[in-house]
N, CA, C and O atoms as a Tinker XYZ file with bonds, in Angstrom:
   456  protein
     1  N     10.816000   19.617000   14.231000    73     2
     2  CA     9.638000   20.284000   13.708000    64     1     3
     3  C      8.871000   19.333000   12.796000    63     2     4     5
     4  O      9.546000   18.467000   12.239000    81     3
     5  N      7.534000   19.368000   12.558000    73     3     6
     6  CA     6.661000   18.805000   11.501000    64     5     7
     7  C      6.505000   18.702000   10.296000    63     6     8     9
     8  O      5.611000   19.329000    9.727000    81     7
     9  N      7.268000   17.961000    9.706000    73     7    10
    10  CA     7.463000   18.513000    8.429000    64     9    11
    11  C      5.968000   18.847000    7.684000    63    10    12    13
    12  O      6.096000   19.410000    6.596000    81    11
    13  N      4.605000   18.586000    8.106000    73    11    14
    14  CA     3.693000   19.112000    7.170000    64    13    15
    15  C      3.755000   20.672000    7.780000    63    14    16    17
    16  O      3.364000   21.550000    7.012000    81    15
    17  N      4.187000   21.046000    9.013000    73    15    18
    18  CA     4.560000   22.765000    9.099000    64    17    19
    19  C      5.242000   23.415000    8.366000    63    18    20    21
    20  O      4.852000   24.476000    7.879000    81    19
    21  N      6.423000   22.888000    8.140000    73    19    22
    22  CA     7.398000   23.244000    7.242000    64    21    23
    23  C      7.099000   23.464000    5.867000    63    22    24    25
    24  O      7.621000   24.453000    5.350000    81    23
    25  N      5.982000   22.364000    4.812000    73    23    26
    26  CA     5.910000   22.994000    3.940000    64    25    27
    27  C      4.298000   23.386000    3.925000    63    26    28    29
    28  O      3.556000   23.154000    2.970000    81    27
    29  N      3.987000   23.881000    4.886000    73    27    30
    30  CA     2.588000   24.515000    4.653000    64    29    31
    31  C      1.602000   23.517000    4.159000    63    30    32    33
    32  O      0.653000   23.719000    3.401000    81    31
    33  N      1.881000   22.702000    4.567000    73    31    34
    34  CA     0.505000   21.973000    3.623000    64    33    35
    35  C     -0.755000   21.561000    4.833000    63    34    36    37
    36  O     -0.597000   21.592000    6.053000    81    35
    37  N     -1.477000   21.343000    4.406000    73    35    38
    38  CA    -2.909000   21.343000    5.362000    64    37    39
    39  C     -3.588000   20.217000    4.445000    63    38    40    41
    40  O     -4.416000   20.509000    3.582000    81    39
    41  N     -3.157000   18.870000    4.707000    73    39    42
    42  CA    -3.948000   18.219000    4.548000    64    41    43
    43  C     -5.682000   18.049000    4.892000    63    42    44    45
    44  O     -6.086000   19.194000    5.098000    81    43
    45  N     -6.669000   17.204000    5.007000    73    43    46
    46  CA    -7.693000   16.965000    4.716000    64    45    47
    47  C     -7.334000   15.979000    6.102000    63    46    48    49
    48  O     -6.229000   15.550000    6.432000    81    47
    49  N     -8.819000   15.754000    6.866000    73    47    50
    50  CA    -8.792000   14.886000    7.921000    64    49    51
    51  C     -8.353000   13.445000    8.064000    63    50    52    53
    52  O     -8.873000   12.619000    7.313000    81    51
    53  N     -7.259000   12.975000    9.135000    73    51    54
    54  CA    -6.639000   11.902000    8.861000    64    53    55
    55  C     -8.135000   10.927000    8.472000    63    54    56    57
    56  O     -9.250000   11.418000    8.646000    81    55
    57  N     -7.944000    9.519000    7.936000    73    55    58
    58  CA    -8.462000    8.470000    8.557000    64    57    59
    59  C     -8.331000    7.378000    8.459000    63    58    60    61
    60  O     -7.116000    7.180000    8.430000    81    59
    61  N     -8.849000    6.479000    8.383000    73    59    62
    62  CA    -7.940000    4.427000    9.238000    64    61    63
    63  C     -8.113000    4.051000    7.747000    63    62    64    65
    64  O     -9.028000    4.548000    7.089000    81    63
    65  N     -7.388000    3.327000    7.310000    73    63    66
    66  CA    -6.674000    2.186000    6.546000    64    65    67
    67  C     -6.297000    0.900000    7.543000    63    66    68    69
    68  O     -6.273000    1.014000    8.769000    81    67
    69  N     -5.970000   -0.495000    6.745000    73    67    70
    70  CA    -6.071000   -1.279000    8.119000    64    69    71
    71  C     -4.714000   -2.378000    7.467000    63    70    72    73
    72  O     -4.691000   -2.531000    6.246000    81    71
    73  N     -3.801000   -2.988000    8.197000    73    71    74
    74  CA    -2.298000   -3.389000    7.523000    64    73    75
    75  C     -2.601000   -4.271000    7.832000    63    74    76    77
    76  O     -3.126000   -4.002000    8.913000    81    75
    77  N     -2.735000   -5.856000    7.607000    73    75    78
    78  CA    -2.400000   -7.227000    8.343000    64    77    79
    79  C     -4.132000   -6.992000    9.162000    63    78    80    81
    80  O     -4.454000   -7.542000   10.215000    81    79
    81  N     -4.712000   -6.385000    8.637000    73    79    82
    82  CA    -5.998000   -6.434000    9.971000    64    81    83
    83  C     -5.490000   -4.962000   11.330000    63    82    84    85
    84  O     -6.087000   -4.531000   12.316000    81    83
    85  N     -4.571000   -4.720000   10.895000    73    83    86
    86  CA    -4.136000   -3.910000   11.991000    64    85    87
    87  C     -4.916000   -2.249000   11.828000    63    86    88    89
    88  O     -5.517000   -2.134000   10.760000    81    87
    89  N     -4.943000   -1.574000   12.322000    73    87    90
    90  CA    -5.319000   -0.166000   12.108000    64    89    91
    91  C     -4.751000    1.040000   11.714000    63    90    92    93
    92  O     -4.239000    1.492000   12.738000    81    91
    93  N     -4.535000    1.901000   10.686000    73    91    94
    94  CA    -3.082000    2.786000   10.347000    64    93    95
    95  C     -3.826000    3.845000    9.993000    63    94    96    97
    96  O     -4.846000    3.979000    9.317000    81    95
    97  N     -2.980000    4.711000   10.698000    73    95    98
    98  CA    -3.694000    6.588000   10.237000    64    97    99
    99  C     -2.923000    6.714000    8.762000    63    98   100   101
   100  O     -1.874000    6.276000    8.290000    81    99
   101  N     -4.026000    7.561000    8.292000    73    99   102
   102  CA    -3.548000    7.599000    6.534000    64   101   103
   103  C     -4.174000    9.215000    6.944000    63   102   104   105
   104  O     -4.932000    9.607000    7.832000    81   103
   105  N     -3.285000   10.050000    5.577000    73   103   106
   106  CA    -3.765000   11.486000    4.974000    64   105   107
   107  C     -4.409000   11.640000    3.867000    63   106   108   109
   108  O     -4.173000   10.699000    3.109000    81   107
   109  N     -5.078000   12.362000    3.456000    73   107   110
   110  CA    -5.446000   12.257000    2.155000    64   109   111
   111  C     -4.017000   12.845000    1.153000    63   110   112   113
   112  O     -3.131000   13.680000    1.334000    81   111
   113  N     -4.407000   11.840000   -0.020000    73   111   114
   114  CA    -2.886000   11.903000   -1.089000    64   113   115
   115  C     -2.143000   10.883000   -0.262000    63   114   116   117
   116  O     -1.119000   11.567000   -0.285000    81   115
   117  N     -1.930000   10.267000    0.155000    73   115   118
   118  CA    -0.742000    9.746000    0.424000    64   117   119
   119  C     -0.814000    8.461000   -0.155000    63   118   120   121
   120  O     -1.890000    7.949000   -0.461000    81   119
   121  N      0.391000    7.861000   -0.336000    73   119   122
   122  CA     0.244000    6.364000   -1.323000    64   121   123
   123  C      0.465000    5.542000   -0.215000    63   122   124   125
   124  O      0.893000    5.896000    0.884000    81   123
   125  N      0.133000    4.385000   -0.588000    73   123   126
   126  CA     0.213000    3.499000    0.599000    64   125   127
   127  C      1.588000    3.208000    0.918000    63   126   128   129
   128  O      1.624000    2.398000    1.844000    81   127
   129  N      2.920000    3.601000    0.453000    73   127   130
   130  CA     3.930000    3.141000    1.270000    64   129   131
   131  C      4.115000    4.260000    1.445000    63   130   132   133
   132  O      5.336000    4.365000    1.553000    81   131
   133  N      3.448000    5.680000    1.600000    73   131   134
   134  CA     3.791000    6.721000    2.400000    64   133   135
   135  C      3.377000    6.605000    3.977000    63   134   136   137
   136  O      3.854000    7.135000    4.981000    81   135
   137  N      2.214000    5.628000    3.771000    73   135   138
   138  CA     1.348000    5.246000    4.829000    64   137   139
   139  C      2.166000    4.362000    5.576000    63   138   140   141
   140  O      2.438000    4.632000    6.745000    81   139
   141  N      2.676000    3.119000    4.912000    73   139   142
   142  CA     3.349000    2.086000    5.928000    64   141   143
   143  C      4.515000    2.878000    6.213000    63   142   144   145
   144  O      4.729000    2.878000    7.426000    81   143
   145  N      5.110000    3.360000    5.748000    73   143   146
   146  CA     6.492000    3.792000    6.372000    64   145   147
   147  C      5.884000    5.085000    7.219000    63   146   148   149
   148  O      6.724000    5.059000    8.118000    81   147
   149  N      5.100000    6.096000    7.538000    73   147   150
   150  CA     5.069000    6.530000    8.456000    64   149   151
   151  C      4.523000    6.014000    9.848000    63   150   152   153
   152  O      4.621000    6.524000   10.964000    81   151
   153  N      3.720000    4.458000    9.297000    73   151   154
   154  CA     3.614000    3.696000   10.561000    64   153   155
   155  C      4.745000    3.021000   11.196000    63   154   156   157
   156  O      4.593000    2.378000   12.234000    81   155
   157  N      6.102000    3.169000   10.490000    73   155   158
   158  CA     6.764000    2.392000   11.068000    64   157   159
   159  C      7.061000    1.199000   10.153000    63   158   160   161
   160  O      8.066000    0.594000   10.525000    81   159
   161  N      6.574000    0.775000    9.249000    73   159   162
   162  CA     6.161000   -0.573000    8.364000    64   161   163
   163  C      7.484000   -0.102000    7.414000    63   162   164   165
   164  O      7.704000    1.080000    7.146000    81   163
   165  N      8.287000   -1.177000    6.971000    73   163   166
   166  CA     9.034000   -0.937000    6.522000    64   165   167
   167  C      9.310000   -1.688000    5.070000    63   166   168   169
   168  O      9.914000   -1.232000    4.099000    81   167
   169  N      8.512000   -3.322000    5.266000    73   167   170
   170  CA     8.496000   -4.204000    4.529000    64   169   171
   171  C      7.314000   -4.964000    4.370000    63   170   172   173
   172  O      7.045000   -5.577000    5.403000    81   171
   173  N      6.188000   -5.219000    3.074000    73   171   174
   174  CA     5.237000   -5.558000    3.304000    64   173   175
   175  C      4.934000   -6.616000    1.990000    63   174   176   177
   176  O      3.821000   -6.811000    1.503000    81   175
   177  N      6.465000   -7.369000    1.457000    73   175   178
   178  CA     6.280000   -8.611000    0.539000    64   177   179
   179  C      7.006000   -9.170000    0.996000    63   178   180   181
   180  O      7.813000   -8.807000    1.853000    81   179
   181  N      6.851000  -10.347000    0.435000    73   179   182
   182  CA     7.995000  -11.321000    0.206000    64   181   183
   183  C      8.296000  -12.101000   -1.069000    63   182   184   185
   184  O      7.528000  -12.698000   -1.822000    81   183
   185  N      9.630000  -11.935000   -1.110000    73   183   186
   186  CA     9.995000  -12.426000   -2.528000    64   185   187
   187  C     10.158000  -14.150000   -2.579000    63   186   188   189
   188  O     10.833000  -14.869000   -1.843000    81   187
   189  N      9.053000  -14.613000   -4.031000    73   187   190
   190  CA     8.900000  -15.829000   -4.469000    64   189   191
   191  C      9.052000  -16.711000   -3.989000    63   190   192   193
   192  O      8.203000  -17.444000   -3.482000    81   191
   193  N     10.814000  -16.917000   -4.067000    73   191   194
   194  CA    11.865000  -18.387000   -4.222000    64   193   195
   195  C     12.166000  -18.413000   -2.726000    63   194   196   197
   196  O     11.790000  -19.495000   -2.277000    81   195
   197  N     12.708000  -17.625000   -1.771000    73   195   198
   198  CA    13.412000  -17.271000   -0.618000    64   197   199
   199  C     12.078000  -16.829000    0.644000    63   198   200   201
   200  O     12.112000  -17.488000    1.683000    81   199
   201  N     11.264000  -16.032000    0.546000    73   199   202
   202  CA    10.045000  -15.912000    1.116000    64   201   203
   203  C     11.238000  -14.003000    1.889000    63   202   204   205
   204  O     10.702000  -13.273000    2.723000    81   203
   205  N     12.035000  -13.829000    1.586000    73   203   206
   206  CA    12.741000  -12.647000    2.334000    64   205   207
   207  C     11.848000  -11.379000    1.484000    63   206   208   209
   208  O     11.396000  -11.372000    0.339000    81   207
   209  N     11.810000  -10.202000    2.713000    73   207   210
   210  CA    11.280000   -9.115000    2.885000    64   209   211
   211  C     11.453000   -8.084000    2.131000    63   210   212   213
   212  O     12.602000   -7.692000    1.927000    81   211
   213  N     10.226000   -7.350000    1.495000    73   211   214
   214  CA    10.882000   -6.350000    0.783000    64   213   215
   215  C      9.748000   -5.196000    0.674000    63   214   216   217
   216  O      8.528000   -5.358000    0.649000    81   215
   217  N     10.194000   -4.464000    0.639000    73   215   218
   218  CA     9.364000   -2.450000    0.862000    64   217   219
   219  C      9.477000   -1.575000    0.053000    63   218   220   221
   220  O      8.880000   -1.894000   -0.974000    81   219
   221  N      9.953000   -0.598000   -0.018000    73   219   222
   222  CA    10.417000    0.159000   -1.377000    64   221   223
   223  C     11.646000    0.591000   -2.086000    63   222   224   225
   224  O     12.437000    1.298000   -1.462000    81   223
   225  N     11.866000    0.307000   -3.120000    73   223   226
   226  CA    13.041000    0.095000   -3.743000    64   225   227
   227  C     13.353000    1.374000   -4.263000    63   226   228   229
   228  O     14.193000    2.114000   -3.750000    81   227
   229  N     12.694000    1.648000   -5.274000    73   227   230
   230  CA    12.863000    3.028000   -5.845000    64   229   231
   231  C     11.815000    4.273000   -5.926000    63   230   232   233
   232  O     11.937000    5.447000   -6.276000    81   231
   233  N     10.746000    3.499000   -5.451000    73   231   234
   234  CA     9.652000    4.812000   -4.615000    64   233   235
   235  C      9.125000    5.554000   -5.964000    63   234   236   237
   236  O      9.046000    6.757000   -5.718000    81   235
   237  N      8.807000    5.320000   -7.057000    73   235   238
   238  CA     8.472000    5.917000   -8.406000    64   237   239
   239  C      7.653000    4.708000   -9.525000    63   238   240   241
   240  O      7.206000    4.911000  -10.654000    81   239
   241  N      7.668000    3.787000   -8.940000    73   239   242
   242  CA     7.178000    2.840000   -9.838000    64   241   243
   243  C      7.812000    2.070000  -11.199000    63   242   244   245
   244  O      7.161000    1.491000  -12.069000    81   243
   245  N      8.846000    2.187000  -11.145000    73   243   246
   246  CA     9.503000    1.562000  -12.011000    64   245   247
   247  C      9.846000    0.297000  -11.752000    63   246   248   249
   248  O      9.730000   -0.461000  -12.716000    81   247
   249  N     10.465000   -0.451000  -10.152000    73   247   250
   250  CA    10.513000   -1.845000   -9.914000    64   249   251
   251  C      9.290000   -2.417000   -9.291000    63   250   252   253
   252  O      8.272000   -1.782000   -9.017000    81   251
   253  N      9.503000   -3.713000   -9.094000    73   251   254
   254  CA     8.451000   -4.470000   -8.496000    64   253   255
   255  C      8.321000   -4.612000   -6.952000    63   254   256   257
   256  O      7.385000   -5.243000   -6.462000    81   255
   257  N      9.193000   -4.068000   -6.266000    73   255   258
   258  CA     9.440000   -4.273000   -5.053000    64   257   259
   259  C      8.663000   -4.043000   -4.002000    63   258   260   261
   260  O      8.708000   -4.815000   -3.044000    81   259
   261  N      7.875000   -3.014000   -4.009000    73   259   262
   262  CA     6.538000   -2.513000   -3.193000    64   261   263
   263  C      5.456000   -3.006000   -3.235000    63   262   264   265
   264  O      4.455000   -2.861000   -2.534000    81   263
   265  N      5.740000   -3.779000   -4.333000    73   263   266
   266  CA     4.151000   -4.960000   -4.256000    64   265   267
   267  C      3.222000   -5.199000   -3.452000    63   266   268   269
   268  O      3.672000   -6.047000   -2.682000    81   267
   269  N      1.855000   -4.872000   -3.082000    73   267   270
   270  CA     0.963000   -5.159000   -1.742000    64   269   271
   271  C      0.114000   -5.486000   -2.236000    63   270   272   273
   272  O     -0.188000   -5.248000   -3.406000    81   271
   273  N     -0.652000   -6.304000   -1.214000    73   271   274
   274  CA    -2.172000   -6.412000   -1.369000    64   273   275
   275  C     -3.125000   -5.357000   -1.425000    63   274   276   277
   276  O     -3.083000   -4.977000   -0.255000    81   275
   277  N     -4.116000   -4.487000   -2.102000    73   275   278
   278  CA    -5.169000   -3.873000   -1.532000    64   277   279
   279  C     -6.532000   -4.059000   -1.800000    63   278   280   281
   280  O     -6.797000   -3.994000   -3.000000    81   279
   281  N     -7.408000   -4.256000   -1.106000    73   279   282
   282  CA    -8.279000   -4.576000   -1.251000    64   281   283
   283  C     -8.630000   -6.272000   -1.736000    63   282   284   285
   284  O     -9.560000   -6.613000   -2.467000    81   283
   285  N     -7.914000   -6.904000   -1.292000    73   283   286
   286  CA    -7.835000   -8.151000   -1.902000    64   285   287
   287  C     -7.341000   -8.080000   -3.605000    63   286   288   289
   288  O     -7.619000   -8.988000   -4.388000    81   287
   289  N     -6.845000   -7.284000   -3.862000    73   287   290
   290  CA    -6.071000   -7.367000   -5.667000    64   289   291
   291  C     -4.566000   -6.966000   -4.972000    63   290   292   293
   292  O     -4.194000   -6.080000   -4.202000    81   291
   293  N     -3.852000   -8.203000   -5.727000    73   291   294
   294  CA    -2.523000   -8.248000   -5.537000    64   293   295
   295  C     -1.946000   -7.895000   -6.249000    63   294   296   297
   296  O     -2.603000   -7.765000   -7.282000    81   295
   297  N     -0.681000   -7.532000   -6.387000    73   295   298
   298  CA     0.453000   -6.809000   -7.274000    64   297   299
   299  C      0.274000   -5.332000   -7.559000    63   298   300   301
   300  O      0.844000   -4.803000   -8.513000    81   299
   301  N     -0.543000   -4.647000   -6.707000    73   299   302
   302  CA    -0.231000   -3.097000   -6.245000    64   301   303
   303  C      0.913000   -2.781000   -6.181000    63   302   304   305
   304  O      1.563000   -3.641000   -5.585000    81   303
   305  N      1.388000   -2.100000   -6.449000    73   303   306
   306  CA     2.702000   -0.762000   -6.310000    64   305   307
   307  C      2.647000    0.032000   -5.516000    63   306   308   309
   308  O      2.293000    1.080000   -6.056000    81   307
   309  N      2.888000    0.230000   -3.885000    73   307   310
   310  CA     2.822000    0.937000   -2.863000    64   309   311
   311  C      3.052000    2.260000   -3.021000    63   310   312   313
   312  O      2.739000    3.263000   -2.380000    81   311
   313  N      3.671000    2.051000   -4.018000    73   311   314
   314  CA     4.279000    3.953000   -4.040000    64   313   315
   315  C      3.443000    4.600000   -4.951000    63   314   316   317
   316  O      3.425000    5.805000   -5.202000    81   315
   317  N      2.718000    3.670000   -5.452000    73   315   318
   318  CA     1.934000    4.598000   -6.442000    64   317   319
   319  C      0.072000    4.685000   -6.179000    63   318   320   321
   320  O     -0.741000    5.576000   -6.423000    81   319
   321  N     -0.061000    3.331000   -5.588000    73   319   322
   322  CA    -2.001000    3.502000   -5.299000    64   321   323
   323  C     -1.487000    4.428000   -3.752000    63   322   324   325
   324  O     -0.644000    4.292000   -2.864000    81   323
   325  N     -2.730000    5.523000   -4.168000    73   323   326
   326  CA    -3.467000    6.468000   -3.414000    64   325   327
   327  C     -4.530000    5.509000   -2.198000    63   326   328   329
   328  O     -5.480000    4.809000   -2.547000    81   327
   329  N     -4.055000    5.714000   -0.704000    73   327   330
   330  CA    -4.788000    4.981000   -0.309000    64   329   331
   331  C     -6.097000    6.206000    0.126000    63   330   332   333
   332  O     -6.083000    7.421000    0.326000    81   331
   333  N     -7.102000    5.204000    0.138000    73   331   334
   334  CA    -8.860000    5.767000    0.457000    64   333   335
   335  C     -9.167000    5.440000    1.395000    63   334   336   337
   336  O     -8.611000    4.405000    1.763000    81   335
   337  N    -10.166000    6.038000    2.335000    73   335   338
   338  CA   -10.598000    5.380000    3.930000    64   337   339
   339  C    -10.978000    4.165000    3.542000    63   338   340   341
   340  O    -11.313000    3.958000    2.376000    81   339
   341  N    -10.974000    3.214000    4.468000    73   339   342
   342  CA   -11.634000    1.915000    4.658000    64   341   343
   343  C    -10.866000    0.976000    3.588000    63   342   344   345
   344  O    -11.488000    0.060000    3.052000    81   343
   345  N     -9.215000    1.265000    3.218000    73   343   346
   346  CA    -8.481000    0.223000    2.089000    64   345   347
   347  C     -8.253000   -0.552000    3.167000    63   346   348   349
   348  O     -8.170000   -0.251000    4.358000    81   347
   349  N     -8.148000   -1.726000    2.533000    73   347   350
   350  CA    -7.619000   -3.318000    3.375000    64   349   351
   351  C     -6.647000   -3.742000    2.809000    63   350   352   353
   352  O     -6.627000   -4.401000    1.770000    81   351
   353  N     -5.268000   -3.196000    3.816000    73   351   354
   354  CA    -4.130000   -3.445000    2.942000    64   353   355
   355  C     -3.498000   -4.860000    3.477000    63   354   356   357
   356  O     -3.525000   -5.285000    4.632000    81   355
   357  N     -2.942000   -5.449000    2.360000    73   355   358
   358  CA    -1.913000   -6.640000    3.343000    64   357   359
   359  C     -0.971000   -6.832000    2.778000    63   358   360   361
   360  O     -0.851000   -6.337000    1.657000    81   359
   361  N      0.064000   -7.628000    3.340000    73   359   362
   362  CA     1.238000   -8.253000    2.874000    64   361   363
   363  C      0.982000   -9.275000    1.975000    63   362   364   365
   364  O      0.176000  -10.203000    2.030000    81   363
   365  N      1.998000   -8.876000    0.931000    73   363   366
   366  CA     2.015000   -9.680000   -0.327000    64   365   367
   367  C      3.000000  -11.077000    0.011000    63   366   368   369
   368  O      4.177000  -10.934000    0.339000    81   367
   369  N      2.416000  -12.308000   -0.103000    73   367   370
   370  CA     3.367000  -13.438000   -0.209000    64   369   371
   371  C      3.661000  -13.746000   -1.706000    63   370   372   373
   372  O      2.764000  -13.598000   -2.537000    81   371
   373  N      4.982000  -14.199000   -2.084000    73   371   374
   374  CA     5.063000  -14.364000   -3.208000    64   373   375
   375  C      4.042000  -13.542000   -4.553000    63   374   376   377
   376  O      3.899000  -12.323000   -4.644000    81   375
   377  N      3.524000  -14.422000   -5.352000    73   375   378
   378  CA     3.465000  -13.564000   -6.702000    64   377   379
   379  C      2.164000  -12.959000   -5.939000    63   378   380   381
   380  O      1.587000  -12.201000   -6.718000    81   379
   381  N      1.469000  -13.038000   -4.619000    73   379   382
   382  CA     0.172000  -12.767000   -4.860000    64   381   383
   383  C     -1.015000  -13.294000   -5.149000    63   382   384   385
   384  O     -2.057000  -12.827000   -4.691000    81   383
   385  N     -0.962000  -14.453000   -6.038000    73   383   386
   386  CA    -1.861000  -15.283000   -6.360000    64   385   387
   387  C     -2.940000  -16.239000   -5.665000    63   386   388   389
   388  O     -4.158000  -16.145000   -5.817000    81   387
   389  N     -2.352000  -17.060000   -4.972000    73   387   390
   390  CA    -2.510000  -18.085000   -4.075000    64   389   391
   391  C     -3.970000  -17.834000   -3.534000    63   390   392   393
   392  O     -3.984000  -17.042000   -2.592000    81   391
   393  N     -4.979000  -18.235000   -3.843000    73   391   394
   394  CA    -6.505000  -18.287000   -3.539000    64   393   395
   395  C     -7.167000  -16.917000   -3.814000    63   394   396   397
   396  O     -8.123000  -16.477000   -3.174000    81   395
   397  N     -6.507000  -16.257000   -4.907000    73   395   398
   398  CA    -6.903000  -14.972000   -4.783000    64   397   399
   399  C     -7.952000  -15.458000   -6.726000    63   398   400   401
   400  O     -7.558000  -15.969000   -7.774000    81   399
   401  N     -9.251000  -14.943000   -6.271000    73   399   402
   402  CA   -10.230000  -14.649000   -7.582000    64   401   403
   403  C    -10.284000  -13.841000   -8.324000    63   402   404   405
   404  O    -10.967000  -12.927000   -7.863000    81   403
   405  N     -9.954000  -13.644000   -9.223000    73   403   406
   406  CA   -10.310000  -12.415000  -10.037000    64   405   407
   407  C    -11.670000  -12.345000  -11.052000    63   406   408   409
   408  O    -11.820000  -11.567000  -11.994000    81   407
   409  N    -12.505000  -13.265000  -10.637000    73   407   410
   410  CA   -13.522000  -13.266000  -12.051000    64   409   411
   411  C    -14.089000  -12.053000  -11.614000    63   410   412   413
   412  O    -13.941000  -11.738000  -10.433000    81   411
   413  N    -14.943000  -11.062000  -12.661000    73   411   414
   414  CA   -15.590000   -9.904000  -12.148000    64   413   415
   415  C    -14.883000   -8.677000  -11.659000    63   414   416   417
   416  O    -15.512000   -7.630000  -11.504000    81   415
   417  N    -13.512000   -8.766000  -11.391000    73   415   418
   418  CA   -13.007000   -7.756000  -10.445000    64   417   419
   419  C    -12.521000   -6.754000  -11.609000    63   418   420   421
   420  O    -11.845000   -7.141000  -12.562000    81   419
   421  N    -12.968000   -5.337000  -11.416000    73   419   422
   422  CA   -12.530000   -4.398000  -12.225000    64   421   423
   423  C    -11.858000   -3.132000  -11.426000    63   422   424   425
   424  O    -12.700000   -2.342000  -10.998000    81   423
   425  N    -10.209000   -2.733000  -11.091000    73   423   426
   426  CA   -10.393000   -1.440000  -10.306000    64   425   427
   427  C     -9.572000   -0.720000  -10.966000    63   426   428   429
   428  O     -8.812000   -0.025000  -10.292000    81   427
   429  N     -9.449000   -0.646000  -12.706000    73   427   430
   430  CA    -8.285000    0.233000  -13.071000    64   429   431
   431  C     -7.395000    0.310000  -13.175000    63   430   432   433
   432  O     -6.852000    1.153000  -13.889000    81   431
   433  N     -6.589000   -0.905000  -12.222000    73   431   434
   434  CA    -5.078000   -0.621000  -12.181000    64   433   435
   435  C     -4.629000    0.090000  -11.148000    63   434   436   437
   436  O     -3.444000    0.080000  -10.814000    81   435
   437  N     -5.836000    0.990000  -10.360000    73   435   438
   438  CA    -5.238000    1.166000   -9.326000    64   437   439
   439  C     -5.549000    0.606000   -7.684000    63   438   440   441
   440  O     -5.335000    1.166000   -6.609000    81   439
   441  N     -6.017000   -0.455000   -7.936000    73   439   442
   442  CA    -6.155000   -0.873000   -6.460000    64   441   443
   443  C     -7.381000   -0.778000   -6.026000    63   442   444   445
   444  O     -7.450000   -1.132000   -4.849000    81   443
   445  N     -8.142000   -0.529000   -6.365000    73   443   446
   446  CA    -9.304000    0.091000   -6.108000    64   445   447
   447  C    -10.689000   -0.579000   -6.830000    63   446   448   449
   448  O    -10.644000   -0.365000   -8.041000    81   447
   449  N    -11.790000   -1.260000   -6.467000    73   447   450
   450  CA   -12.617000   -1.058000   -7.484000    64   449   451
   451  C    -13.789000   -0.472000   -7.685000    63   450   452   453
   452  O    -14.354000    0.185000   -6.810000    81   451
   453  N    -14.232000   -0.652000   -8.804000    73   451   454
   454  CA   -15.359000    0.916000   -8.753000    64   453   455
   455  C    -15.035000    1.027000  -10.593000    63   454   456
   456  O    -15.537000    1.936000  -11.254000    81   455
């Protein structure tokens, strides 16, 4: 059975978010590693020293492990940014950094800017 049957909920019309350039159905409310893991996505960093794979650890925001790109701002917390139509999510290499600009960029803290 479905689990959005099960608890009654009636989300809001799916729509695309995009992983690696790829295309991913998103709900409204859902955080982005609610999103990759119902695509199937399981792991979307890699750690520093070793370059090995990592997804969600404790799903609440307390470790670093879910780390993603969105929108071109790195060091997102998957379990916690709310993804929005048209987010451009990617895989985090190491800290994130690596040709990434920040002059000007303002999104809150959550991924987002605006």
């Amino acid at each position: 059975m479905n689990p959005l049957e099960l608890a009654g909920a009636r989300p809001g019309p799916a729509f695309t978010v995009t992983f690696d350039g790829r295309p991913v159905r998103a709900l409204p409310g859902q955080t982005v590693a609610a999103v990759l893991w119902a695509a199937g996505i399981t792991s979307w960093r890699t750690t520093r020293g070793e370059g090995r794979p990592r997804g969600v650890f404790c799903g609440i925001g307390v470790c670093f492990d879910c780390l993603v790109t969105v929108n071109g701002r790195p060091n997102q917390r998957a379990c916690l940014v709310p993804v929005r139509p048209g987010d451009a999510i990617g895989t985090q290499q190491g800290t994130g950094h690596a040709g990434v600009d920040h002059v000007g960029a303002d999104d809150g803290g959550d991924g987002h800017a605006g």
